[in-house]
KOLLOZA-352866 format. One record per residue (C-alpha): residue number from 1; chain; x, y negated, z negated. Coordinates in steps of 0.5 Angstrom, whole numbers. Example, Ala and Ser with C-alpha at 12.3 -4.5 7.8 and 13.67 -1.06 7.14 Angstrom:
<node><n>1</n><chain>A</chain><xx>25</xx><yy>9</yy><zz>-16</zz></node>
<node><n>2</n><chain>A</chain><xx>27</xx><yy>2</yy><zz>-14</zz></node>
This chain:
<node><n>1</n><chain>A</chain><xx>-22</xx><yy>110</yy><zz>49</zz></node>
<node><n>2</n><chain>A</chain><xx>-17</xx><yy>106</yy><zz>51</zz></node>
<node><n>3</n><chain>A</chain><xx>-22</xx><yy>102</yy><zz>55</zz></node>
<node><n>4</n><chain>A</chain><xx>-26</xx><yy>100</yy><zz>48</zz></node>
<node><n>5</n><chain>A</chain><xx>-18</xx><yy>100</yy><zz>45</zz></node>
<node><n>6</n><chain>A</chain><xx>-17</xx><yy>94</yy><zz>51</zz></node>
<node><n>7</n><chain>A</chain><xx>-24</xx><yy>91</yy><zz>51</zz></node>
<node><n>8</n><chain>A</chain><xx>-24</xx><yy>90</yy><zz>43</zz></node>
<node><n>9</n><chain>A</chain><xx>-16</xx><yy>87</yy><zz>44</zz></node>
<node><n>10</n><chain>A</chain><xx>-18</xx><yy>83</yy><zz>50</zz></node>
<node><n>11</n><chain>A</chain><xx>-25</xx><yy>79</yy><zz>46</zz></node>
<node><n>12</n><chain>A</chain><xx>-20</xx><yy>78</yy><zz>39</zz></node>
<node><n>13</n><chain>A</chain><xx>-16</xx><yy>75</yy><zz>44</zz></node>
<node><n>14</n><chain>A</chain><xx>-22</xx><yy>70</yy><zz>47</zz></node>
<node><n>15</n><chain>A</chain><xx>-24</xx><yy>69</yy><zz>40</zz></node>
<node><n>16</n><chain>A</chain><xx>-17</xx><yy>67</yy><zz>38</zz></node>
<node><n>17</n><chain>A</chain><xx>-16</xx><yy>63</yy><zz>43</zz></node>
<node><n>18</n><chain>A</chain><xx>-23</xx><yy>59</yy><zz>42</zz></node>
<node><n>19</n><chain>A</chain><xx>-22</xx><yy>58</yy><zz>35</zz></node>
<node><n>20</n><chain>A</chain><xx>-16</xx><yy>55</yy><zz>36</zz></node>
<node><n>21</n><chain>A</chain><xx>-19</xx><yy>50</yy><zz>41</zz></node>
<node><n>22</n><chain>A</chain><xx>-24</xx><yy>48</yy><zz>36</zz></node>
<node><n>23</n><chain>A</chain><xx>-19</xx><yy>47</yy><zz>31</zz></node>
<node><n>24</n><chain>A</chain><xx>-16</xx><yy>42</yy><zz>36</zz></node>
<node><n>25</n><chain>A</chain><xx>-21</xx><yy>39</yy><zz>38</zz></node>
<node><n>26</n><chain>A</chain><xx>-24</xx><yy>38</yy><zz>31</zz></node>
<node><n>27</n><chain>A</chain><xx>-17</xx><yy>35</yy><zz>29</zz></node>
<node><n>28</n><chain>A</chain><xx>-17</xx><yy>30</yy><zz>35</zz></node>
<node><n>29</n><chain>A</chain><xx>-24</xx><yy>28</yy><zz>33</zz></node>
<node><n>30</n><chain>A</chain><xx>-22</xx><yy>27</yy><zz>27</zz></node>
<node><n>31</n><chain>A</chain><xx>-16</xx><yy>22</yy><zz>28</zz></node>
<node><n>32</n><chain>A</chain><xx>-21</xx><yy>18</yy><zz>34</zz></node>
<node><n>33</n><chain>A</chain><xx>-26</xx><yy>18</yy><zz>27</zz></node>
<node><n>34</n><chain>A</chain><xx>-21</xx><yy>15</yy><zz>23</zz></node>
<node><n>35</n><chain>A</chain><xx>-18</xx><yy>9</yy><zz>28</zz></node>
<node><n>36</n><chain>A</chain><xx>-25</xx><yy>8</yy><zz>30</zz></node>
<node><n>37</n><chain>A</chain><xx>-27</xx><yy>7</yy><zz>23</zz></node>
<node><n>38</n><chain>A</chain><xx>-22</xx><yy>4</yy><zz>19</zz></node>
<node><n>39</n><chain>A</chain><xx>-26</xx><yy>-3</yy><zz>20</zz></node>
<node><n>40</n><chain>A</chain><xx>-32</xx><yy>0</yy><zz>17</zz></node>
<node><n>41</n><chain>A</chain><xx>-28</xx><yy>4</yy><zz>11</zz></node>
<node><n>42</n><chain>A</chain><xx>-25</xx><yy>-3</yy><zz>10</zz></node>
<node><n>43</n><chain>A</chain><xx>-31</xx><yy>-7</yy><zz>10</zz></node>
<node><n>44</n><chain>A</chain><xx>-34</xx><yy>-2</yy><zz>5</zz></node>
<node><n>45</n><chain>A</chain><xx>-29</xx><yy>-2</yy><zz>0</zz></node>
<node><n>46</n><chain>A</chain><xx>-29</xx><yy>-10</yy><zz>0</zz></node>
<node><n>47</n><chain>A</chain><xx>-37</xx><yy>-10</yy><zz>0</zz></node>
<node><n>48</n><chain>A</chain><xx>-35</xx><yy>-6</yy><zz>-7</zz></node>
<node><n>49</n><chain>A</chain><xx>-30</xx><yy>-11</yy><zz>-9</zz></node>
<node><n>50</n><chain>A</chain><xx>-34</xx><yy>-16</yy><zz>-9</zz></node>
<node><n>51</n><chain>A</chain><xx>-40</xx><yy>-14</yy><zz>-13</zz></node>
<node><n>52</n><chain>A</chain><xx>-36</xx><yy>-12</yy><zz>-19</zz></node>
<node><n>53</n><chain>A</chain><xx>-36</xx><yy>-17</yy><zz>-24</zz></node>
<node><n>54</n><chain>A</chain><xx>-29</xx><yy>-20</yy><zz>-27</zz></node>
<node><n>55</n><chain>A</chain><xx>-31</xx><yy>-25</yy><zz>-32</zz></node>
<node><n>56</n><chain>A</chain><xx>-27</xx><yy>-24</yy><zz>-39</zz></node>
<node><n>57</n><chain>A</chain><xx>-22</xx><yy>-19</yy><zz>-33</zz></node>
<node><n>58</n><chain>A</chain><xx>-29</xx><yy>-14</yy><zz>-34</zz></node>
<node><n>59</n><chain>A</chain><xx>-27</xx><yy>-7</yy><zz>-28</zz></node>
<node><n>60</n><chain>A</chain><xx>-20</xx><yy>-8</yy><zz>-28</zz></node>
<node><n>61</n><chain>A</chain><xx>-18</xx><yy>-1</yy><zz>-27</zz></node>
<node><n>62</n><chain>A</chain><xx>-24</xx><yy>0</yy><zz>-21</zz></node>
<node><n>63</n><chain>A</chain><xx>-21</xx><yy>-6</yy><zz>-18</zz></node>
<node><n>64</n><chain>A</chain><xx>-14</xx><yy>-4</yy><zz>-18</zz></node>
<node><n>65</n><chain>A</chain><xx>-17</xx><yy>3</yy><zz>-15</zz></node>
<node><n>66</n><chain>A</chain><xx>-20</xx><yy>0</yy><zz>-9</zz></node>
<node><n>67</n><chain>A</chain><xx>-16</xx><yy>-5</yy><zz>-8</zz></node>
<node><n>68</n><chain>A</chain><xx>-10</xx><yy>1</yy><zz>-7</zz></node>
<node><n>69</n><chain>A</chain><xx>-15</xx><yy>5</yy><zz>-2</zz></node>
<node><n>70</n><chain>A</chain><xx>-15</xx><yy>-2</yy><zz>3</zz></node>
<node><n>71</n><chain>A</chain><xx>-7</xx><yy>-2</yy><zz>2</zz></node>
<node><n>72</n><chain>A</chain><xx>-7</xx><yy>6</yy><zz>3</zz></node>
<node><n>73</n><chain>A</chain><xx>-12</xx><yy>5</yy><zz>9</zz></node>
<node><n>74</n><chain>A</chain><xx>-7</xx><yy>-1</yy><zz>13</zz></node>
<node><n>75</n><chain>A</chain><xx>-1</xx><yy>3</yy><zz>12</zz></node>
<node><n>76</n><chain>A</chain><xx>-4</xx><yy>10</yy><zz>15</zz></node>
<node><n>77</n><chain>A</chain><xx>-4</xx><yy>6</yy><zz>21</zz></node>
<node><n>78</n><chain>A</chain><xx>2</xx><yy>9</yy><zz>24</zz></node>
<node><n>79</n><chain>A</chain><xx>3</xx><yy>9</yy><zz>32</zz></node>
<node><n>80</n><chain>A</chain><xx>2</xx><yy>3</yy><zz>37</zz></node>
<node><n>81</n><chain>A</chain><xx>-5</xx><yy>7</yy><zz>40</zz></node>
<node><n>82</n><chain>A</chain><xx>-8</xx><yy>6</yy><zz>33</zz></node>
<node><n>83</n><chain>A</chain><xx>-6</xx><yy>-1</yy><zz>32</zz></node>
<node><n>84</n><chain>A</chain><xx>-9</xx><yy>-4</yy><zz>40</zz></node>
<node><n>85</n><chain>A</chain><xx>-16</xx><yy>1</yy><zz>38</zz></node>
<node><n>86</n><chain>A</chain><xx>-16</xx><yy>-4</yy><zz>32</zz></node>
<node><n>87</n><chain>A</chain><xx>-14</xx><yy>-11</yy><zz>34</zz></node>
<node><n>88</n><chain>A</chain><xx>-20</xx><yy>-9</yy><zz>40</zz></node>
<node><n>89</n><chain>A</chain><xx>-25</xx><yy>-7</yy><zz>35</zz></node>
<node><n>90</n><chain>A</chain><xx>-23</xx><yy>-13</yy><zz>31</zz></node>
<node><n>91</n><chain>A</chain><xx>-25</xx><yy>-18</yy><zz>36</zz></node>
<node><n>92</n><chain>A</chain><xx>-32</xx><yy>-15</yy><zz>37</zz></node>
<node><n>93</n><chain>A</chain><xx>-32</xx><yy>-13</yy><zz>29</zz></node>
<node><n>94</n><chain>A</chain><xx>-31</xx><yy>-18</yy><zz>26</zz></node>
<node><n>95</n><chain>A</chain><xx>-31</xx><yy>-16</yy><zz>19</zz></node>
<node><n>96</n><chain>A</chain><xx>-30</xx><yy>-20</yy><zz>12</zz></node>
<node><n>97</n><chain>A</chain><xx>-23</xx><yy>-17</yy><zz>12</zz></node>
<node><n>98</n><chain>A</chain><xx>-19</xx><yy>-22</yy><zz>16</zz></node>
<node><n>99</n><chain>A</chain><xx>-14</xx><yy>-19</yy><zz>21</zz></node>
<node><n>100</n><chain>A</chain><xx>-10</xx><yy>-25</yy><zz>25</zz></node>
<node><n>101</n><chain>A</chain><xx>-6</xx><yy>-22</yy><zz>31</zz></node>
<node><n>102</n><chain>A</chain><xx>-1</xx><yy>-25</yy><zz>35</zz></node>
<node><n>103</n><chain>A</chain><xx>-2</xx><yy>-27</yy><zz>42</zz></node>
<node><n>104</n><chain>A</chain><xx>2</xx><yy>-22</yy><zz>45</zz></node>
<node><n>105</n><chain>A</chain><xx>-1</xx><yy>-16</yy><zz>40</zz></node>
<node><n>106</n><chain>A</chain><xx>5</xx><yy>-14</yy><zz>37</zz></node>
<node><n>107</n><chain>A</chain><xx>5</xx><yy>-17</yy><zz>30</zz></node>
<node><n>108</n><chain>A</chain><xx>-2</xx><yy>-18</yy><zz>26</zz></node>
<node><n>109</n><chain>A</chain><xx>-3</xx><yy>-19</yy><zz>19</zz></node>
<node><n>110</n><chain>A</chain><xx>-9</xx><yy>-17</yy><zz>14</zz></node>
<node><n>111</n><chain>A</chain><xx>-11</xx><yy>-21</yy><zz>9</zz></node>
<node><n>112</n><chain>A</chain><xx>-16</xx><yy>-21</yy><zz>3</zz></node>
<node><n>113</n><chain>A</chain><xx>-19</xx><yy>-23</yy><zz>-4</zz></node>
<node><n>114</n><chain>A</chain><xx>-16</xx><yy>-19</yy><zz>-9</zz></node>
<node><n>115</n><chain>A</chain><xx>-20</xx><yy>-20</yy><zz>-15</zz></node>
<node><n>116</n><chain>A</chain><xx>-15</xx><yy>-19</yy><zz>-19</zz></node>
<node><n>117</n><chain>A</chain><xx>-14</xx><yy>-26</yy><zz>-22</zz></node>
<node><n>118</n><chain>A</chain><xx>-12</xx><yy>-23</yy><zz>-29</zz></node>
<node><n>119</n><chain>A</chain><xx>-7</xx><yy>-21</yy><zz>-26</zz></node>
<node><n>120</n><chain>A</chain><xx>-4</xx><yy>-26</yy><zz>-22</zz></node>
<node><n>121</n><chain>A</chain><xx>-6</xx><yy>-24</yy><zz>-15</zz></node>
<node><n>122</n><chain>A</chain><xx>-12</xx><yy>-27</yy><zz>-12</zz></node>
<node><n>123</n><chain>A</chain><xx>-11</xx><yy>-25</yy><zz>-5</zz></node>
<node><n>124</n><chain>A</chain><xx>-7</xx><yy>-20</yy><zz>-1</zz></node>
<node><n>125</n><chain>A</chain><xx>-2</xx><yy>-20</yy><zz>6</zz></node>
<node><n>126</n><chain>A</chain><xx>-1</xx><yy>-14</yy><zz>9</zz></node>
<node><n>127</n><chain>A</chain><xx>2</xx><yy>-14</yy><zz>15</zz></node>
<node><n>128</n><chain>A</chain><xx>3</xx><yy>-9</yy><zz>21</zz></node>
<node><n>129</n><chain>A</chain><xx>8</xx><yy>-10</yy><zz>26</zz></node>
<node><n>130</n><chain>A</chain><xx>11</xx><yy>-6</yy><zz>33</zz></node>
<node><n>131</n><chain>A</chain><xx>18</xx><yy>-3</yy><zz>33</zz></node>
<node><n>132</n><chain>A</chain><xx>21</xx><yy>2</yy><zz>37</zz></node>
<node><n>133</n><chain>A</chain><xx>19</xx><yy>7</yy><zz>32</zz></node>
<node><n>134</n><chain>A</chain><xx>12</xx><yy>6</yy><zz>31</zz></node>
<node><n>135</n><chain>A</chain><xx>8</xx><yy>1</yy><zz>27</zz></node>
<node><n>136</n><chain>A</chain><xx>11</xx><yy>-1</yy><zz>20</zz></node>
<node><n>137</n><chain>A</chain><xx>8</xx><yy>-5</yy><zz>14</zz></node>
<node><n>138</n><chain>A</chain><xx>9</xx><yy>-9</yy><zz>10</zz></node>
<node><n>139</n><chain>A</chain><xx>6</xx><yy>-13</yy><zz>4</zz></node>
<node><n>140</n><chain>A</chain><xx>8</xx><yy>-21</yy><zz>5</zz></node>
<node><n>141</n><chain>A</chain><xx>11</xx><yy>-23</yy><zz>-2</zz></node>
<node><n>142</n><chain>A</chain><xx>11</xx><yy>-30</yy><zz>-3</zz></node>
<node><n>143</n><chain>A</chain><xx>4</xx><yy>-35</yy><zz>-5</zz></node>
<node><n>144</n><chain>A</chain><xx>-1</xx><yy>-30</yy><zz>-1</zz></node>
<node><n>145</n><chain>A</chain><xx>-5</xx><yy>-34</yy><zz>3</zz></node>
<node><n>146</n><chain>A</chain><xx>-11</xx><yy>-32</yy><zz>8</zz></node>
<node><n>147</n><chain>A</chain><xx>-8</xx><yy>-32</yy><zz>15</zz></node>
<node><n>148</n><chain>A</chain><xx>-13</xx><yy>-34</yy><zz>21</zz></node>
<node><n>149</n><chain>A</chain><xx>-8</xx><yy>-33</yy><zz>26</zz></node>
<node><n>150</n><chain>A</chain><xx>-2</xx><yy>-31</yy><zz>28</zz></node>
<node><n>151</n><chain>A</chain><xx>3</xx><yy>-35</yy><zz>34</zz></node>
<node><n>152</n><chain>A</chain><xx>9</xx><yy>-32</yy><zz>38</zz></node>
<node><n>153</n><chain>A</chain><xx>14</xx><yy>-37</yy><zz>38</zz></node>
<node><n>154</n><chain>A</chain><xx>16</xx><yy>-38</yy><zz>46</zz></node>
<node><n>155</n><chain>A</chain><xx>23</xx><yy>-41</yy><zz>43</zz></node>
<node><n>156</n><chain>A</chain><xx>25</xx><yy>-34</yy><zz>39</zz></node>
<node><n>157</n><chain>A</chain><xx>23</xx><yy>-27</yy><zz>40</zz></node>
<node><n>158</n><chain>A</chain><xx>21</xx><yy>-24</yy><zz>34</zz></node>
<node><n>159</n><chain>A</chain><xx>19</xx><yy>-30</yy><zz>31</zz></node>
<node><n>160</n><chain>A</chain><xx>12</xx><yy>-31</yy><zz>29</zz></node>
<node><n>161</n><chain>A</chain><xx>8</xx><yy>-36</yy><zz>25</zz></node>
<node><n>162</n><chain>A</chain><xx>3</xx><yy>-35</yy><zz>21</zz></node>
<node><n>163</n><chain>A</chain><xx>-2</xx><yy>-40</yy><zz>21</zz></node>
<node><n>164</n><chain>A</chain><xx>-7</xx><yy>-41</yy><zz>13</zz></node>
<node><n>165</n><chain>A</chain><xx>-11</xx><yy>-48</yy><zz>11</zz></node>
<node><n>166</n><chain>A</chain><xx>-6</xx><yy>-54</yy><zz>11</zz></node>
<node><n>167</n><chain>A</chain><xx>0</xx><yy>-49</yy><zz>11</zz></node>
<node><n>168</n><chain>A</chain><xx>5</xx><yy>-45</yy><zz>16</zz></node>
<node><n>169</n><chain>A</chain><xx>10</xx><yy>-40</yy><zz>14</zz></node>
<node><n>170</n><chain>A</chain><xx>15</xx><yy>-37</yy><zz>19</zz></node>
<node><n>171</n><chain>A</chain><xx>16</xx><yy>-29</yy><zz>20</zz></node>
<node><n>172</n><chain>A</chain><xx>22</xx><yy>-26</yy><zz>23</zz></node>
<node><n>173</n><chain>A</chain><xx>22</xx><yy>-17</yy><zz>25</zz></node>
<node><n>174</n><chain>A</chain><xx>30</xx><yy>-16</yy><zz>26</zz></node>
<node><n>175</n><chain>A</chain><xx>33</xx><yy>-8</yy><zz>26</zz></node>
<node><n>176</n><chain>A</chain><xx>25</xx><yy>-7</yy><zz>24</zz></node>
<node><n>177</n><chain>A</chain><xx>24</xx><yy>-10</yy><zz>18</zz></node>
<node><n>178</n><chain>A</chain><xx>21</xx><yy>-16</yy><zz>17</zz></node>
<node><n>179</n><chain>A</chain><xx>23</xx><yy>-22</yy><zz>13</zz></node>
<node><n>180</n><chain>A</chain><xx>20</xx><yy>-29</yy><zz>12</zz></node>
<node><n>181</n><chain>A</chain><xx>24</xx><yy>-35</yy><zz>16</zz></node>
<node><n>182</n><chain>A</chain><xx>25</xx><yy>-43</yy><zz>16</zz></node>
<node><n>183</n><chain>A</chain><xx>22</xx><yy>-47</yy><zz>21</zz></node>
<node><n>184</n><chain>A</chain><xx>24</xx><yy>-52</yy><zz>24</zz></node>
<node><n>185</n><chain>A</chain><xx>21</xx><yy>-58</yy><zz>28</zz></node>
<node><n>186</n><chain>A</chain><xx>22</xx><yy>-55</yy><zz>34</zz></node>
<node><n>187</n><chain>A</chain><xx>19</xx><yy>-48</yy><zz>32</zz></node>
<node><n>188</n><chain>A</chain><xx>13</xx><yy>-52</yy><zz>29</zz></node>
<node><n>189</n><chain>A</chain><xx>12</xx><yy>-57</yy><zz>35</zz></node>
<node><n>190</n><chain>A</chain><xx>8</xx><yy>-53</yy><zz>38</zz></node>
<node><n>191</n><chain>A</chain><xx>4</xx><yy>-49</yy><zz>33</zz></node>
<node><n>192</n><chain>A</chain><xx>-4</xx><yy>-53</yy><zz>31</zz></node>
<node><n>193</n><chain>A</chain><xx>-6</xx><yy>-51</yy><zz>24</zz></node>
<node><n>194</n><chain>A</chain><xx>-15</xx><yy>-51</yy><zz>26</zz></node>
<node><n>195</n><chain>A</chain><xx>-18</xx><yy>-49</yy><zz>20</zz></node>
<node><n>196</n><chain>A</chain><xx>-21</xx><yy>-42</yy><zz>19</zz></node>
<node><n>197</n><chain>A</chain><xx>-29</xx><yy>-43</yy><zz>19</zz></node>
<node><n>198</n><chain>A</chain><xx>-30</xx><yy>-40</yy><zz>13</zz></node>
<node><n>199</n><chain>A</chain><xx>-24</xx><yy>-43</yy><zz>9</zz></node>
């Protein structure tokens, strides 16, 4: 009896431990679904967008909600392992939804069309950035404009320039927060405006 007892204890135990293990690897695939998808569930969501109608501001609400699930997508984006995953995947992705990283792969910006002109907000900047605790975000507040690149400034660590048609805007990370900053002839010398090829 106490060998069926044993038996029966010994095989609840490998099941458990079975169990638990596949409950680990389904959550680990489920973090490597969503960072290797973030592009894809971005591309869809603006597909949508896009399609909706806003003559006489028609689907404002639909337009709002969408446009909420791209800001909720970017700011899951926590830990610098996703943040690297995604610049990578962007190189080769190359999705409508334009993302402009800097040269040292620290700071990168989204930017989109919001379709949301009756509400005075045309195009949305998010941007995602490295500090010591992780990747933050921040909406870009401001005249949005759509980013097609971003320069590290060589003169100010920190520093970031932010590169749209006809305009360049200075960005400062300082104790983790971002701020926007002036920039001087000396910070400008060095950066060339090109024009985004679909702008």
């Amino acid at each position: 009896m106490k060998s069926v007892t044993f038996n029966i204890l010994s095989i609840a135990i490998v099941l458990s431990m079975i169990s638990s293990s596949c409950d680990f690897s389904k959550k680990s695939k489920e973090n490597d679904f969503y960072t290797s998808n973030t592009l894809d569930e971005l591309e869809v969501l603006l597909t949508q967008l896009n399609q909706l109608d806003t003559i006489d501001c028609r689907n404002m609400d639909e337009i709002v909600s969408i446009n909420e699930s791209m800001r909720r997508i970017l700011e899951n984006i926590r830990s610098v392992e996703k943040f690297d995953k995604l610049a990578k995947a962007y190189k080769t992705h190359r999705p409508n939804v334009k993302f402009a990283i800097s040269e040292d792969g620290t700071f990168g910006v989204f930017s989109w069309r919001t379709k949301m002109d009756c509400l005075g907000n045309q195009i949305k900047n998010i941007a995602l950035y490295k500090t010591d605790n992780g990747v933050l975000t921040s909406s870009l507040y401001g005249t949005p404009m759509i980013y097609h690149r971003v320069s590290s400034n060589p003169m100010k660590k920190g520093n970031y320039l932010l590169h749209a048609n006809n305009a360049v805007k200075g960005y400062s990370i300082s104790n983790g927060y971002l701020e926007e900053t002036p920039i001087d002839l000396k910070d400008a010398s060095f950066a060339d405006n090109q024009p985004f090829e679909d702008e």
